[in-house]
N, C-alpha and C positions, 0 to 999 in steps of 0.2 A: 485168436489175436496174437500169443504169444511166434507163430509160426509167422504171423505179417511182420509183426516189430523185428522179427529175427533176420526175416529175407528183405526188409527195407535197412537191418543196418547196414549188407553184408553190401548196399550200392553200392556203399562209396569206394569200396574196395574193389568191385567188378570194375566201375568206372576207373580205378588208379592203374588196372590192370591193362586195360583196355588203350588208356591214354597211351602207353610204352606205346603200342604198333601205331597209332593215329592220331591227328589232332583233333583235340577234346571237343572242338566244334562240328567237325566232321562227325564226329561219334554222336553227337546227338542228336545229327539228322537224319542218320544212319538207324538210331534207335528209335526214332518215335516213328517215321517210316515203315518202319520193322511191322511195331507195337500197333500202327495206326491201321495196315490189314491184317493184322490177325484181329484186334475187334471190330472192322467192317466183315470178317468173315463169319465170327461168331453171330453179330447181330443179324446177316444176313441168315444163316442156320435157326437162328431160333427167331425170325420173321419181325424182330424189332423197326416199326416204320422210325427211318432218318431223315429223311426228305420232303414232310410236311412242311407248310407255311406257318412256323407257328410263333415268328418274331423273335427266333432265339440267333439271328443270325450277326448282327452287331455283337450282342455279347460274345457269341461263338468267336468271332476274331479276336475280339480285345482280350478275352480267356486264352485262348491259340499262342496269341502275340509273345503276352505276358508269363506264360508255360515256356516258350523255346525260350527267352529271355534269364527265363530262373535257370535251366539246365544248362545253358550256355557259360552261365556264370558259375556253378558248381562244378562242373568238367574243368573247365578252365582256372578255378580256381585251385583244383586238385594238381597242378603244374607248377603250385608255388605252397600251398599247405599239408597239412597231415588229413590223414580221412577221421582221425579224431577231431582234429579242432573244426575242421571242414561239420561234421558230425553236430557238431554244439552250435557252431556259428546257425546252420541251415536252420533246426529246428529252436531257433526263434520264434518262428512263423507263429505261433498261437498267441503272442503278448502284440507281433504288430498288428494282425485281425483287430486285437481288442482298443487299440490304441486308436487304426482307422476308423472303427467304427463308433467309437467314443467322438471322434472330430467330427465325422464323413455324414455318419448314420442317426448321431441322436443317441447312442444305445450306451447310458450312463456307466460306468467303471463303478462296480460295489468298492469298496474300502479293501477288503479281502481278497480279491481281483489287482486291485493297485499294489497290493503288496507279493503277492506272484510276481507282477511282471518284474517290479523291482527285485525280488529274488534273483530273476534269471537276469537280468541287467547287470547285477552282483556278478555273476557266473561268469558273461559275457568279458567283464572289467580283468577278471582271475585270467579269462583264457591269452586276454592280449599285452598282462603285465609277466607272461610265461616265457621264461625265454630257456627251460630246460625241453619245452618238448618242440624250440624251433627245428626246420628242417633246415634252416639257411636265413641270408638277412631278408631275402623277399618273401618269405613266408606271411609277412603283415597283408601283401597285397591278395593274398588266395585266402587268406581271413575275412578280409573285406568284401573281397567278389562271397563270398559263401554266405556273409551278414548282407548281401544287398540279395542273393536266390531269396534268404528268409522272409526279407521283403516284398520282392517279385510273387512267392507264392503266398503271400496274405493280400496281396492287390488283386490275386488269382480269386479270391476266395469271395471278397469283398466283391468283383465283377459277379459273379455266379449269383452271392445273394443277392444284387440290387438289379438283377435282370430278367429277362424274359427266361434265364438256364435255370432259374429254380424252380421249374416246374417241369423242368422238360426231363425227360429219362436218364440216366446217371451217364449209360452207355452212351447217347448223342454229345453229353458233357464233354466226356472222354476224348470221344471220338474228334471234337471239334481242336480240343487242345495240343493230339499229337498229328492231326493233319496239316494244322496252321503253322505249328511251329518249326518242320523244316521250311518252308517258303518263308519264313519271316528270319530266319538264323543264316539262311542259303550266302547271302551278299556278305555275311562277317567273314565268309573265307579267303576274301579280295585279302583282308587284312589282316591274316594268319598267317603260320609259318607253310612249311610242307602237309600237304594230309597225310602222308605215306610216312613212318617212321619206322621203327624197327618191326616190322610186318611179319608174324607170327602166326601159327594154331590157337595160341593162346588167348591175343588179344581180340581175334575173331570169336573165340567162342567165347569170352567176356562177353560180346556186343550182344548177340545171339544172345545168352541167361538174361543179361538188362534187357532187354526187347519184346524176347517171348516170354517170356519167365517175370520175373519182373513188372514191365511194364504192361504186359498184356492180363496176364493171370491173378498175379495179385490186386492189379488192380480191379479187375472184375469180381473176383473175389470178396475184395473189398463193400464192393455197394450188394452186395447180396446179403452178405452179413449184415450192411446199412437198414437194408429192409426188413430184417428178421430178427435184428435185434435193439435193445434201446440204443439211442445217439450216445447218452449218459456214457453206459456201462462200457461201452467198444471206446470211446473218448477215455477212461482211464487206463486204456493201458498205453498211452500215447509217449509216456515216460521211458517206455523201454528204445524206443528207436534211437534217441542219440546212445543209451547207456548199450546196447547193441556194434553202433555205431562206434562208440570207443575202445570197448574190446575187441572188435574184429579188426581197428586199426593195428592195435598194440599186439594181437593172438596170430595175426594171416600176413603181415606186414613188417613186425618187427618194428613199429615206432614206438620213438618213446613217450611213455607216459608217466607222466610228473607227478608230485602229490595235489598241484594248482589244475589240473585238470580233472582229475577227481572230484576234488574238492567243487569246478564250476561244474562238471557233469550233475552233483545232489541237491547245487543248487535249483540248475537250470530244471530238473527233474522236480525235481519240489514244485516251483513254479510252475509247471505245466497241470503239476495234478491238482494245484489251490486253483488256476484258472480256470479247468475242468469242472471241478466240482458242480452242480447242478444246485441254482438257487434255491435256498429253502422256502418253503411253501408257509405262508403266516395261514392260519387259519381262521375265517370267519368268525366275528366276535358273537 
């Protein structure tokens, strides 16, 4: 897990890297394309049936939809913020799950829960009253696209578990979401700039690491470990990805980092691991 958290903080920087040669929407059709045959070629290798009737196909879209949607707005927000605050902004995502599903789902907020998210709410407040680690004055708007991904991916999450996808196999999960999501991202190019920017070796093999590496590998990776290990145990180390995330901005990037982003990174991290925590069990009287 420490190797996932490590190579999920290191995106935001491949994506900063990448953004130089192309626009950031291009790149992410470009990646999940990439990402989406190399897992129809794994599953095909190791005989995973895709193509059963098995009602996961509505959700399959709206999962798809709302996947190109998050990365659209994280690439594009990295145009106008740091891969630190981009970092913290994204990995919201666990307090608005709870928050959906508290409205959405019926699935009551323990007291202990409600003060997590308010931790990282705290975090969230630090990062946007920051004006030492701005990049510039529109840096609020790549804040906000990065606070509405965190969004888009707990709407992701919330689709999966109220659908026919949570039962269906991790890899068709997968597979539906980077299929869907260049067709549904394709039309936002009308209203971009240039795709072609300063076009490099560099920001090519960015795309390539996010794609294959990345998007393909880790996340495969990931539901393997899902299946061999507790949900619990692999969910706490979910804290490292933004704190990852903030050093690889400030270590490989050279942004600045403040003592207010620090400060929202232990918050937001705290709150991820009080949300985490696995309900205690009252025992039968």
């Amino acid at each position: 897990m420490l190797f996932l958290t490590f190579a999920w903080g290191l995106n935001g920087v491949a994506a900063k890297i990448s953004n130089q040669g192309f626009d950031p929407v291009f790149v992410t059709i470009v990646r999940s394309a990439i990402g989406a045959a190399c897992v129809f070629a794994w599953c095909r290798w190791r005989g995973i049936s895709l193509f059963d009737r098995d009602g996961t196909l509505k959700g399959g879209l709206a999962a798809g939809a709302l996947f190109g949607i998050e990365f659209a707005l994280i690439f594009t927000g990295l145009d106008y913020t740091t891969v630190a605050r981009s970092a913290l902004m994204v990995n919201t995502m666990p307090f608005w799950v709870l928050i959906g599903a508290h409205f959405l789902l019926g699935e009551r907020m323990s007291l202990v829960k409600v003060a997590g998210t308010l931790l990282a709410f705290g975090g969230v407040a630090l990062v946007f009253s920051d004006k030492l680690s701005l990049p510039g004055p529109e840096a609020i708007i790549g804040d906000l696209m990065s606070l509405a991904a965190g969004m888009a991916w707990a709407a992701t999450i919330i689709v999966i578990k109220t659908t026919r996808l949570s039962t269906a196999r991790a890899e068709k999960t997968l597979l539906y979401q980077l299929a869907v999501a260049p067709l549904v991202t394709l039309p936002l190019l009308l209203f971009t700039g240039p795709v072609l920017r300063d076009v490099g070796l560099v920001p090519i093999a960015s795309i390539l690491f996010q794609a294959i590496f990345i998007v393909a590998f880790t996340y495969l990776l990931w539901f393997w470990l899902m299946r061999r290990y507790p949900a619990a145990g692999l969910s706490s180390f979910a804290f490292l990805t933004p704190a990852f995330g903030v050093l690889a901005g400030g270590l490989l990037l050279d942004e600045p980092l403040s003592l207010r982003i620090f400060l929202a990174l232990g918050l937001i991290a705290v709150g991820i691991v009080i949300v985490n925590r696995p309900a205690r069990r009252i025992p039968p009287a």
